[in-house]
Backbone bond lengths (Angstrom), bond angles and torsions (degrees), N, CA, C in turn:
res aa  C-N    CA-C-N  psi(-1)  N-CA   C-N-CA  omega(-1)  CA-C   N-CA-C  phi
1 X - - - 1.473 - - 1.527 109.74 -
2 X 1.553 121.65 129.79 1.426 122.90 177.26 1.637 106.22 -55.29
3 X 1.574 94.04 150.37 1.529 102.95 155.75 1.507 134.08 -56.01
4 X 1.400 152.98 81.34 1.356 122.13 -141.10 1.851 79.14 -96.08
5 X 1.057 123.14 39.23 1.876 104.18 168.12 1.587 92.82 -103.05
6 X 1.833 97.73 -48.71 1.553 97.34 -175.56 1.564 131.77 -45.91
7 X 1.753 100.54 -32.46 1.246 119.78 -166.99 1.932 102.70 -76.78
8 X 1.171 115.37 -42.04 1.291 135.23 165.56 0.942 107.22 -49.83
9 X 1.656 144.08 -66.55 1.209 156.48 -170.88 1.880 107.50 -39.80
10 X 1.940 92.00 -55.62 1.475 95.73 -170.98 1.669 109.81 -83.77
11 X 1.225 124.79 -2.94 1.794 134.71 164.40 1.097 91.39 -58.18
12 X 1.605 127.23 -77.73 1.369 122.21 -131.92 2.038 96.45 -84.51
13 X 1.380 117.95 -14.39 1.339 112.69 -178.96 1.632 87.56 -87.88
14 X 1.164 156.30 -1.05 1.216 122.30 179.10 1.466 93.54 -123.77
15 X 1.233 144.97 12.18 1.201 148.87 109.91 1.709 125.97 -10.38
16 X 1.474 98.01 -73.57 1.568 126.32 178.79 1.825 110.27 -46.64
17 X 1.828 87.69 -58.90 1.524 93.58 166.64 1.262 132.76 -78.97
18 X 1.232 121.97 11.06 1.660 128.36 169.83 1.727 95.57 -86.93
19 X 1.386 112.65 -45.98 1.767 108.40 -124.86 2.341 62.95 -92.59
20 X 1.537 127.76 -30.75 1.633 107.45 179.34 1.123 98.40 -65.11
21 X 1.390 140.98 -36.99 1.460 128.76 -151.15 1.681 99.35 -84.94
22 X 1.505 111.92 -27.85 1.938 105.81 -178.63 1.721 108.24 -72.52
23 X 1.797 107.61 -20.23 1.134 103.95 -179.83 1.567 111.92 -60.54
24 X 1.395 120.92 -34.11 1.040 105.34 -151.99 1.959 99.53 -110.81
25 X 1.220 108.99 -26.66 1.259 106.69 166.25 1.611 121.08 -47.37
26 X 1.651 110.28 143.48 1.502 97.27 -174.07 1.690 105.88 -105.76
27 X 1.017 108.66 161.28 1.577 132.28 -161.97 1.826 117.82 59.34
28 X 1.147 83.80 67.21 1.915 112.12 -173.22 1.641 95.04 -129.42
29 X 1.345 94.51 144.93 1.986 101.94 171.84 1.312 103.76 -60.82
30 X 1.352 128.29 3.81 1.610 124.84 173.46 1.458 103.63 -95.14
31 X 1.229 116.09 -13.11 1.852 90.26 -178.63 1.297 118.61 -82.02
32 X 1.625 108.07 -18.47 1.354 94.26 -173.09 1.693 120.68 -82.62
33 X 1.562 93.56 29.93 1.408 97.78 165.72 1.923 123.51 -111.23
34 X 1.994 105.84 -12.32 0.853 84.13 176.85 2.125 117.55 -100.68
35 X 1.784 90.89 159.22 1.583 89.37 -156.06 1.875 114.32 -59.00
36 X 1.660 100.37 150.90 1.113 86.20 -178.60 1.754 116.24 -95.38
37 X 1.472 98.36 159.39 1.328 98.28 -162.65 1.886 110.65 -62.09
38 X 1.355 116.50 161.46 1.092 148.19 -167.92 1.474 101.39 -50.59
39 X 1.506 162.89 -167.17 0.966 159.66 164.77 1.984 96.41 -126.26
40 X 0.969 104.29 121.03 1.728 105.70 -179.32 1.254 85.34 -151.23
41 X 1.874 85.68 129.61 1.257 118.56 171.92 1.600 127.47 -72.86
42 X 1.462 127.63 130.52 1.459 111.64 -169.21 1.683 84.59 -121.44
43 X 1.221 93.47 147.61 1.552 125.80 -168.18 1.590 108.00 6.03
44 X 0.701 95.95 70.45 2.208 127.95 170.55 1.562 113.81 -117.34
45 X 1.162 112.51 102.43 1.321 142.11 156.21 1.345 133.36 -83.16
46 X 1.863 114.26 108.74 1.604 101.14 -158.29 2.327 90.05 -98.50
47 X 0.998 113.89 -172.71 1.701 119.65 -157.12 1.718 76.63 -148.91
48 X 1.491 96.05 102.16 2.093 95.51 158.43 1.195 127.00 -101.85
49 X 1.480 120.25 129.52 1.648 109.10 -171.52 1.388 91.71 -130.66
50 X 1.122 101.33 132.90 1.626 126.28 177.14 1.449 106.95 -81.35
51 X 1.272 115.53 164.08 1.599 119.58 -170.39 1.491 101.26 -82.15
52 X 1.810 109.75 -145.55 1.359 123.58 179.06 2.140 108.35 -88.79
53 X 1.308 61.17 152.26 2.041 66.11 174.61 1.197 110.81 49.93
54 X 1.597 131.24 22.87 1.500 119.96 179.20 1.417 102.92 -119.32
55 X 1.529 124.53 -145.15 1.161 131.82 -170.95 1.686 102.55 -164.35
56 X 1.930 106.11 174.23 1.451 98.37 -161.25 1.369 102.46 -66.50
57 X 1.810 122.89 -17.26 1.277 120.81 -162.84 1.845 123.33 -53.21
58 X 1.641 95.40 -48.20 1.394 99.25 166.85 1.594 131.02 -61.33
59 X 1.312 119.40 32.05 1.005 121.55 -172.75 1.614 83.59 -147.73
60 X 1.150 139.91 3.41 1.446 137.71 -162.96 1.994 104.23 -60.20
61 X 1.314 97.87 -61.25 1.442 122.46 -170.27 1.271 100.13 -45.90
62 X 1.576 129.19 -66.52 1.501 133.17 160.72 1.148 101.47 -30.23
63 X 1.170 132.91 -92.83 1.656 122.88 -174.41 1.223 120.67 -34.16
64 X 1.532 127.01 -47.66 1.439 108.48 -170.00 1.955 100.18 -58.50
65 X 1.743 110.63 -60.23 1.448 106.35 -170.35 1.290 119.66 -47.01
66 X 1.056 117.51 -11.11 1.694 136.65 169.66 1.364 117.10 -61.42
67 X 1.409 120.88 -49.79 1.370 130.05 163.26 1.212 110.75 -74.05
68 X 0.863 129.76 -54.29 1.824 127.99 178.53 1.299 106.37 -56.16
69 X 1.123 139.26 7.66 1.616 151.22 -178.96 1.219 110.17 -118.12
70 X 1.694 123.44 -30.42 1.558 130.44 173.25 1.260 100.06 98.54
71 X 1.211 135.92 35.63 1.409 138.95 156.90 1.644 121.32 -103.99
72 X 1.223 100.02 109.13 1.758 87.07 -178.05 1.528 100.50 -91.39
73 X 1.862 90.79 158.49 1.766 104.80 -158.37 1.262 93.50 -133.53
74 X 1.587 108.04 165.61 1.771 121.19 151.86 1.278 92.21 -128.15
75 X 1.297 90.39 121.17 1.739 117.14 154.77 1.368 108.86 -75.05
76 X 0.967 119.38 102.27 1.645 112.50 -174.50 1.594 116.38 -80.16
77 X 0.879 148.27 167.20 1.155 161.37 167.88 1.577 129.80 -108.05
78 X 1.315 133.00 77.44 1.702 111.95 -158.65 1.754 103.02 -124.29
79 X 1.410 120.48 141.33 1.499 113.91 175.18 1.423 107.97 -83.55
80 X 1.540 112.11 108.18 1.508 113.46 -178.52 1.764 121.13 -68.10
81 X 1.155 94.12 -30.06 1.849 107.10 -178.83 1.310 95.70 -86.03
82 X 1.453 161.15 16.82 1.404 140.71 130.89 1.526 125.88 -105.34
83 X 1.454 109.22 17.56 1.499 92.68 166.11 1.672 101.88 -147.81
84 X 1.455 117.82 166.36 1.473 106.40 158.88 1.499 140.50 -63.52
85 X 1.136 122.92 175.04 1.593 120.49 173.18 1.777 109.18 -58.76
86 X 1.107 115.50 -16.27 1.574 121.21 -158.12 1.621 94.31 -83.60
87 X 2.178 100.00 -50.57 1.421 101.67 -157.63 1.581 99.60 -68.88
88 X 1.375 110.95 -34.37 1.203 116.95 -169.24 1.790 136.51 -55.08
89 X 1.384 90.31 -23.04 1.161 115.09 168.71 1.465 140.10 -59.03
90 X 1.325 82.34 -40.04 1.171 100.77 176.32 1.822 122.13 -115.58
91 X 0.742 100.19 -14.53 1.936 99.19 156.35 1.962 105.87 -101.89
92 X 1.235 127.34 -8.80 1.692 102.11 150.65 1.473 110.10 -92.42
93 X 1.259 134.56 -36.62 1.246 128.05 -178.29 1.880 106.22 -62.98
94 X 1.190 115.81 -39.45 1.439 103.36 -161.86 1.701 90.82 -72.32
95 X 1.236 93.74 -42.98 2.035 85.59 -171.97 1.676 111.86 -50.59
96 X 1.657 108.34 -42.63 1.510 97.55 -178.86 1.614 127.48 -59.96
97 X 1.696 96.78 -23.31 1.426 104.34 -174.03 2.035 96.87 -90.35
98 X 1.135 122.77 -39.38 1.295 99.61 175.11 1.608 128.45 -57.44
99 X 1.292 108.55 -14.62 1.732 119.37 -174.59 1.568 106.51 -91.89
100 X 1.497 115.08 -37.02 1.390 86.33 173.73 1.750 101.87 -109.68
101 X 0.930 151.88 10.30 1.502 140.49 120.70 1.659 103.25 -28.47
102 X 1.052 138.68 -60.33 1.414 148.95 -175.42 1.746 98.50 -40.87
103 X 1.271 94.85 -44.73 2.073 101.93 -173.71 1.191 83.25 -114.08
104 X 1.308 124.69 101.14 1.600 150.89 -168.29 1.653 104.89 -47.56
105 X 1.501 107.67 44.78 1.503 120.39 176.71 1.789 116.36 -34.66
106 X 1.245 145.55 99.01 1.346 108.69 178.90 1.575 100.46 -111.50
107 X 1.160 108.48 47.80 1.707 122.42 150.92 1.377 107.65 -156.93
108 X 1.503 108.57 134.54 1.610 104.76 -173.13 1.991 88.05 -133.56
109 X 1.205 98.18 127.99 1.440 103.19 178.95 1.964 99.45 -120.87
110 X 1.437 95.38 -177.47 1.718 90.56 -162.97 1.332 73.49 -146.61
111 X 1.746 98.10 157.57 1.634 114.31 171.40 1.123 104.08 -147.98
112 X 1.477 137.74 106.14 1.822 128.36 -166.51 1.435 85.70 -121.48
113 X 1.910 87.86 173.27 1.147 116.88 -177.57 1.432 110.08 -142.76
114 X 1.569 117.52 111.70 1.664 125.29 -175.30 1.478 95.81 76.52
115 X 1.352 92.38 -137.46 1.893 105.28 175.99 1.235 123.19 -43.69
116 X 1.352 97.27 -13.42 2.218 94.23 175.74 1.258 94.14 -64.45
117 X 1.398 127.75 -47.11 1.364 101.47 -161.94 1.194 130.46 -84.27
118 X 1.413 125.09 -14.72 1.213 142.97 161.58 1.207 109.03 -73.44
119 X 1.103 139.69 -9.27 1.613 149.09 131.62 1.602 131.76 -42.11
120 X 1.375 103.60 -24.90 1.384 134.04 -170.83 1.414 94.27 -104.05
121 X 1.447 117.55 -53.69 1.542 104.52 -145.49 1.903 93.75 -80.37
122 X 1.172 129.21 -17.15 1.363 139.51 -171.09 1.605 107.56 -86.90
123 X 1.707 112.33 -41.83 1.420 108.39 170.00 1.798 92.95 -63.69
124 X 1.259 135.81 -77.07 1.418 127.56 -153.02 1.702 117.63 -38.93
125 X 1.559 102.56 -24.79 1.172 115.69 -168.69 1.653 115.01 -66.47
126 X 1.539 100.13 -27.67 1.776 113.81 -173.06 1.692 87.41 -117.84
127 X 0.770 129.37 -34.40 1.457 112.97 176.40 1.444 136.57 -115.44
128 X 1.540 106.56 159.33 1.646 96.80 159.67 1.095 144.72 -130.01
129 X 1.437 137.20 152.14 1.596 122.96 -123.28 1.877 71.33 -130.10
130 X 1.281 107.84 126.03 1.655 106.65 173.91 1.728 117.46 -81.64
131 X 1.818 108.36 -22.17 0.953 113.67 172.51 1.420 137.55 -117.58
132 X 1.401 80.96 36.07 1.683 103.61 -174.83 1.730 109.63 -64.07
133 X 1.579 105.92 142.37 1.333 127.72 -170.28 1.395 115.72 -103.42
134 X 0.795 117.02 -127.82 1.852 124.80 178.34 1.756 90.62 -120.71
135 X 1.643 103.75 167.37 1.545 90.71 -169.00 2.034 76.58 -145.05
136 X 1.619 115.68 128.58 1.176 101.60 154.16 1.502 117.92 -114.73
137 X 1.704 123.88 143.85 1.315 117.08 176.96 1.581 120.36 -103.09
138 X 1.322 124.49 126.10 1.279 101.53 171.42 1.635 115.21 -103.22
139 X 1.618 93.54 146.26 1.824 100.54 -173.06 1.225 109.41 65.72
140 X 0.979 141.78 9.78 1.867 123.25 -179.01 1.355 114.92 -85.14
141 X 1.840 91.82 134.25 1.403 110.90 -176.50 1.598 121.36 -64.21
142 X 1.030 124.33 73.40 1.617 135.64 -130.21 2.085 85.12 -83.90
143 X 1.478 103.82 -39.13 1.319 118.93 -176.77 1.705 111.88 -94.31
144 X 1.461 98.83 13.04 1.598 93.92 -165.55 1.463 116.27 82.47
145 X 1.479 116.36 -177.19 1.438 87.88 176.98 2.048 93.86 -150.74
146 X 1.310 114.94 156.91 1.584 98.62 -170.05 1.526 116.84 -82.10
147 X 1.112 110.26 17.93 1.848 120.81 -171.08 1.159 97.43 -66.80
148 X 1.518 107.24 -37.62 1.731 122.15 -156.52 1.439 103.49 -91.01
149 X 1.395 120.68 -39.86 1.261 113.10 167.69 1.484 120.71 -65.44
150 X 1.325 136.65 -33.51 1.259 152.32 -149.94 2.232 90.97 -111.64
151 X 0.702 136.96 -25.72 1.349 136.78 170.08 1.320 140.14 -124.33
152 X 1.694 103.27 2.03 1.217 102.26 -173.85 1.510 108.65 -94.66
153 X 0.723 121.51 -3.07 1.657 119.36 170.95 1.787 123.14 -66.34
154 X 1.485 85.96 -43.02 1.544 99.80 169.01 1.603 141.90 -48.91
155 X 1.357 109.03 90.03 1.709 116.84 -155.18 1.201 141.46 -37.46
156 X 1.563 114.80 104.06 1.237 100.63 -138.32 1.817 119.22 135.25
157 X 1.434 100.44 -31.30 1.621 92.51 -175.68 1.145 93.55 -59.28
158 X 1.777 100.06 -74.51 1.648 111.13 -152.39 1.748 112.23 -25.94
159 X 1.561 107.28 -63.61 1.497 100.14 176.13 1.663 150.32 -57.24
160 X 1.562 93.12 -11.05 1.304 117.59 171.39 1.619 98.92 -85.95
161 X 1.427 142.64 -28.83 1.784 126.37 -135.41 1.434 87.47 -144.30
162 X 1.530 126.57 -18.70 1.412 114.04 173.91 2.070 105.44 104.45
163 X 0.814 71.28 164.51 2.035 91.29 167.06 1.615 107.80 -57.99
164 X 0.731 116.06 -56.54 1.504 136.88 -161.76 1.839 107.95 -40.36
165 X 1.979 73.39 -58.45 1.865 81.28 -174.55 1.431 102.33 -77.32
166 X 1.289 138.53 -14.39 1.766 101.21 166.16 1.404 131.11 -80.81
167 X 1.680 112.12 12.21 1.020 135.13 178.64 1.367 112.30 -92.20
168 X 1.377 109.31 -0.66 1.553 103.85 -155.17 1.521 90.10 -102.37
169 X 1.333 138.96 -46.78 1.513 140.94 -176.41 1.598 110.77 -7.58
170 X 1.289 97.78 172.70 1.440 107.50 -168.75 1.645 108.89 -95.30
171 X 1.476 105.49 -23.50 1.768 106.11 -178.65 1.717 97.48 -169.66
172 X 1.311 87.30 -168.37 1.841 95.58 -147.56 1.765 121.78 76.72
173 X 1.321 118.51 147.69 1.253 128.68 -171.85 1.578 114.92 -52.68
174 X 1.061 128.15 -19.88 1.579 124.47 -179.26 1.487 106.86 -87.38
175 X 1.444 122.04 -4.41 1.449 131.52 -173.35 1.410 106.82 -64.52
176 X 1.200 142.69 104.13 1.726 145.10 172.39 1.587 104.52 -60.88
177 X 1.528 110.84 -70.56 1.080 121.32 164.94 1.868 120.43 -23.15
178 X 1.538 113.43 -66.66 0.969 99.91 165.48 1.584 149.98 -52.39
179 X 1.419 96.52 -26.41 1.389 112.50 175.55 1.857 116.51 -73.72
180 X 1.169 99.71 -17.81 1.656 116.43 -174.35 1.356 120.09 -58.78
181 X 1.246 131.57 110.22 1.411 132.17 -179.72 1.756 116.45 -60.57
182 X 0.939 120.91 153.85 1.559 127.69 151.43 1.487 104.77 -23.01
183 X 1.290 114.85 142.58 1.563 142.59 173.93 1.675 96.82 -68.46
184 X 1.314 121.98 130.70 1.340 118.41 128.13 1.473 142.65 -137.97
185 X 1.340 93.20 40.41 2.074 102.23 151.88 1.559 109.63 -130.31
186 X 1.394 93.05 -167.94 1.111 115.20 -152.55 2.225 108.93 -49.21
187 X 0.950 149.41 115.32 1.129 133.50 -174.03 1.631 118.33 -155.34
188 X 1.314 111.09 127.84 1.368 120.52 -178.53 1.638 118.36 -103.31
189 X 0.754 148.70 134.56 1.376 151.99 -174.21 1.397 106.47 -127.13
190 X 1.778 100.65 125.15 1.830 107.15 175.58 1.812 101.25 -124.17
191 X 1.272 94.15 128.91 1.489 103.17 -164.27 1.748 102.42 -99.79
192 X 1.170 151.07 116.10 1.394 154.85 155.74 1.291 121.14 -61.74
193 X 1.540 118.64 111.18 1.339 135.43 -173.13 1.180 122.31 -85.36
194 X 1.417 108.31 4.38 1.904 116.67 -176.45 1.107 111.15 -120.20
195 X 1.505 132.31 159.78 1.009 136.88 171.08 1.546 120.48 -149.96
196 X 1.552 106.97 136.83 1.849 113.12 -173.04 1.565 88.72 -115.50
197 X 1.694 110.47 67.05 1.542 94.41 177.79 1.903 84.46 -163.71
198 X 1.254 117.94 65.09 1.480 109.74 -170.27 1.537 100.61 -61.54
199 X 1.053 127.91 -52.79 1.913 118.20 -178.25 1.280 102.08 -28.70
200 X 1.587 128.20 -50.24 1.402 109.29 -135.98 1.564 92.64 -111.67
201 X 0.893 112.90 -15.77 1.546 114.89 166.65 1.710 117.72 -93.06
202 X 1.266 116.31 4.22 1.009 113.08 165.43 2.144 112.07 -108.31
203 X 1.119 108.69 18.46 1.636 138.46 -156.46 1.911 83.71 -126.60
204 X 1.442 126.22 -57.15 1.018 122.76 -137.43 2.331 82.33 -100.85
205 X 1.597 91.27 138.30 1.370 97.70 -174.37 1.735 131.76 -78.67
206 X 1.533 105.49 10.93 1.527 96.51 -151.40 1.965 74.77 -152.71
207 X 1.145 98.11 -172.50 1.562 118.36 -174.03 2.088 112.20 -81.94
208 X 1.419 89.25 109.66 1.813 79.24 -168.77 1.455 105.61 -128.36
209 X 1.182 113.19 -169.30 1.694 127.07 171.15 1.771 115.91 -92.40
210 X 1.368 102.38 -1.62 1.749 111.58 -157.89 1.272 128.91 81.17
211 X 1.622 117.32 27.34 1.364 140.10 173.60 1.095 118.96 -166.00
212 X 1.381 140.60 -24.91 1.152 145.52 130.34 1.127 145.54 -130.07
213 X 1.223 149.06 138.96 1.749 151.45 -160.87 1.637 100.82 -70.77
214 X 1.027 119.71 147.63 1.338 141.99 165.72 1.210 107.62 -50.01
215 X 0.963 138.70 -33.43 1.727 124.35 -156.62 1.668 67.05 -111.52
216 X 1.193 174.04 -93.28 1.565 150.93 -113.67 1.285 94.64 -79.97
217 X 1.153 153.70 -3.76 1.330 118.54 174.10 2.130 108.66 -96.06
218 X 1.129 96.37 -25.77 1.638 103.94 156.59 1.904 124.82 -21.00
219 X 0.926 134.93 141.61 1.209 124.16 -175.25 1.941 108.07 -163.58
220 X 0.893 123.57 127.87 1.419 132.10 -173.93 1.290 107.51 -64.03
221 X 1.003 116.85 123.52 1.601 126.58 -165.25 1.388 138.81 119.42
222 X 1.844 92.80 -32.12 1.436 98.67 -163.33 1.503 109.31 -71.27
223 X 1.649 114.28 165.02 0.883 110.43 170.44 1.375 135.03 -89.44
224 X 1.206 131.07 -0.45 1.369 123.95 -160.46 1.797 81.58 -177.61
225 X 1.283 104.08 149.79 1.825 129.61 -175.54 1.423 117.15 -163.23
226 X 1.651 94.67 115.96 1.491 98.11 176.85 1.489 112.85 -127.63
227 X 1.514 126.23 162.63 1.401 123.83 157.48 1.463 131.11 -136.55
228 X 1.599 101.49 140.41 1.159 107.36 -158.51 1.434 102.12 -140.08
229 X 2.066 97.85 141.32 1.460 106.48 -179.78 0.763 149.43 -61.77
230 X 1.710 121.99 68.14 1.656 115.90 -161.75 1.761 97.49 -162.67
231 X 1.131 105.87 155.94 1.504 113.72 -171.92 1.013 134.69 -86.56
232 X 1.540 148.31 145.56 1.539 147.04 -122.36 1.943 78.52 -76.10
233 X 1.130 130.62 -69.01 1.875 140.88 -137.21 1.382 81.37 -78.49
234 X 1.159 139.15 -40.12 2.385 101.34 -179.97 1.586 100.11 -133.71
235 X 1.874 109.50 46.64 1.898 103.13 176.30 1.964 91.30 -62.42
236 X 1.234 118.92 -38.79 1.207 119.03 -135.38 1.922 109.49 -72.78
237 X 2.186 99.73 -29.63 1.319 122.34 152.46 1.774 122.63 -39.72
238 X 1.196 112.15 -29.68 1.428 107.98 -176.72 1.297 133.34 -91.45
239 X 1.305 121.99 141.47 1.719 132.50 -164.06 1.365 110.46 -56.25
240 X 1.769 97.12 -47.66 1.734 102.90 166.58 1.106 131.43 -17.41
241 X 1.641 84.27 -67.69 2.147 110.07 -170.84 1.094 97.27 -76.99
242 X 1.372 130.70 -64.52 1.627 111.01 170.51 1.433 145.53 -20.76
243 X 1.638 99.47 -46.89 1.799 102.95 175.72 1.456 97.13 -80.77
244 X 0.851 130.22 -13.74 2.021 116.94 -179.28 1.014 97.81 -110.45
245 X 1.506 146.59 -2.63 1.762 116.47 151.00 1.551 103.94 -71.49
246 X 1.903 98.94 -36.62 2.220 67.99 -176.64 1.314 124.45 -86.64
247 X 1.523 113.21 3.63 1.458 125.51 145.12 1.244 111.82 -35.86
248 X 1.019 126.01 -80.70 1.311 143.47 -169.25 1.543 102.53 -47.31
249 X 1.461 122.03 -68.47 1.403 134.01 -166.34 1.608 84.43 -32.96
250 X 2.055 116.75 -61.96 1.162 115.67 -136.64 1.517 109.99 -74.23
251 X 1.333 116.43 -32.70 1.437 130.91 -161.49 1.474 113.87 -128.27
252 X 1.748 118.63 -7.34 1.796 93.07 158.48 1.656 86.13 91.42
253 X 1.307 132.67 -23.19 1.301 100.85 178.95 2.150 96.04 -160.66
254 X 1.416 103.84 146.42 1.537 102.13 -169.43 1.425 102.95 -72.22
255 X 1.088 109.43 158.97 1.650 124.42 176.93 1.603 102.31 -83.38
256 X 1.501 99.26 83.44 1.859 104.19 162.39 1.655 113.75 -43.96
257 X 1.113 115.43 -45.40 1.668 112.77 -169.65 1.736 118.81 -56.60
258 X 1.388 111.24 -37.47 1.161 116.39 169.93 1.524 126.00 -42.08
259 X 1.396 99.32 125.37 2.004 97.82 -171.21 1.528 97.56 -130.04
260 X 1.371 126.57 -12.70 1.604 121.00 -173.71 1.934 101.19 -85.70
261 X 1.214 80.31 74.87 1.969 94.97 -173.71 1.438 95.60 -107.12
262 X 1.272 128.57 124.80 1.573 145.29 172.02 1.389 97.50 -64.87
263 X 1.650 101.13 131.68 1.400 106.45 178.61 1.782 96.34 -119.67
């Protein structure tokens, strides 16, 4: 008569070794437990452009989490109050693209703030970038913005805010913005719903950050649009906006589901 312990013995050991061997085999109800790997960027280069009247610093924080992510960047640096939107364009854009061309980037993506992006959308317009990436803007006056219409006359802007901003208006011939065609690459837009500027948001007609309204930073084409509570002068400081530009960089479109947004 068989052993039925022995026979038992060798079930449950070739049991053991089925259910280790499904662990490790792939496309088994076990893989979808092991984690998936990290998203790291290979030779991706992001291009930072700071708004009006600022410097590369306000964009610093973005850059550092940028590297700690494995993306190398140029923080660019550009003096907005001595040249136009035209010149400007093209000596911050060429510098961002010569620095990471320099680190044999063969994806170069852009992330501005205010006039960066209208900086962007005017270089794309005369040029073409072979290794162009996804581009996200935050706050840009995509429509111009009415601050400029509603204050720029007043004596005194121009020389205080530069060339730039009488370019920035919503209409009339000096408008850049207006002249700007439809988007066609990759582009995300994050719009700021707060504002530490009650004059000018109480001046400005529609829902804004305190420099520009929500519906002007909008632009036909783009791909993906989000908004978030924080104000045009430090959206670019926040963890929020941070994890959904490299959302964006990674996947082409922001993570709507996200709600643990620092207010």
């Amino acid at each position: 008569m068989a052993d039925t312990r022995t026979d038992s013995g060798a079930t449950l050991a070739r049991t053991l070794l089925m259910a280790c061997l499904m662990t490790w085999l792939p496309g088994t109800a076990w893989s979808a437990d092991v984690p998936i790997p990290e998203y790291k960027p290979a030779n991706e280069c992001v291009v930072l452009l700071h708004g009006l009247s600022r410097t590369d610093f306000s964009m610093g924080k973005m850059a550092n989490v940028l590297s700690e992510r494995g993306y190398a960047n140029s923080n660019v640096h550009y003096n907005s109050r001595e040249h136009n939107i035209e010149e400007l364009a093209a000596l911050a854009i060429n510098q961002g693209l010569q620095h990471c061309r320099a680190l044999d980037a063969q994806r170069i993506h852009f992330v501005t703030h205010s006039l960066g992006g209208i900086l962007v959308r005017y270089y794309l317009q005369h040029n073409e970038v072979a290794e162009l990436g996804r581009v996200v803007m935050l706050a840009p006056p995509n429509h111009g913005s009415q601050i400029i219409d509603i204050f720029g006359d007043i004596p005194g802007f121009e020389l205080f805010s530069g060339e730039p901003a009488s370019q920035l208006g919503t209409r009339g011939p000096e408008s850049v913005p207006a002249k700007l065609p439809p988007v066609d690459f990759e582009l995300g837009v994050i719009a700021g719903t707060r504002s530490i500027s009650p004059i000018f948001s109480f001046a400005l007609p529609d829902r804004d950050d305190g420099k520009v309204t929500v519906e002007s930073t909008k632009v036909d084409g783009m791909r993906d649009f989000i908004e978030m509570p924080f104000n045009h002068t430090f959206i670019m400081r926040s963890n929020a906006v941070i994890e959904q530009v490299i959302h964006f960089l990674q996947n082409g479109t922001f993570d709507h589901s996200a709600t643990n947004q620092e207010m």
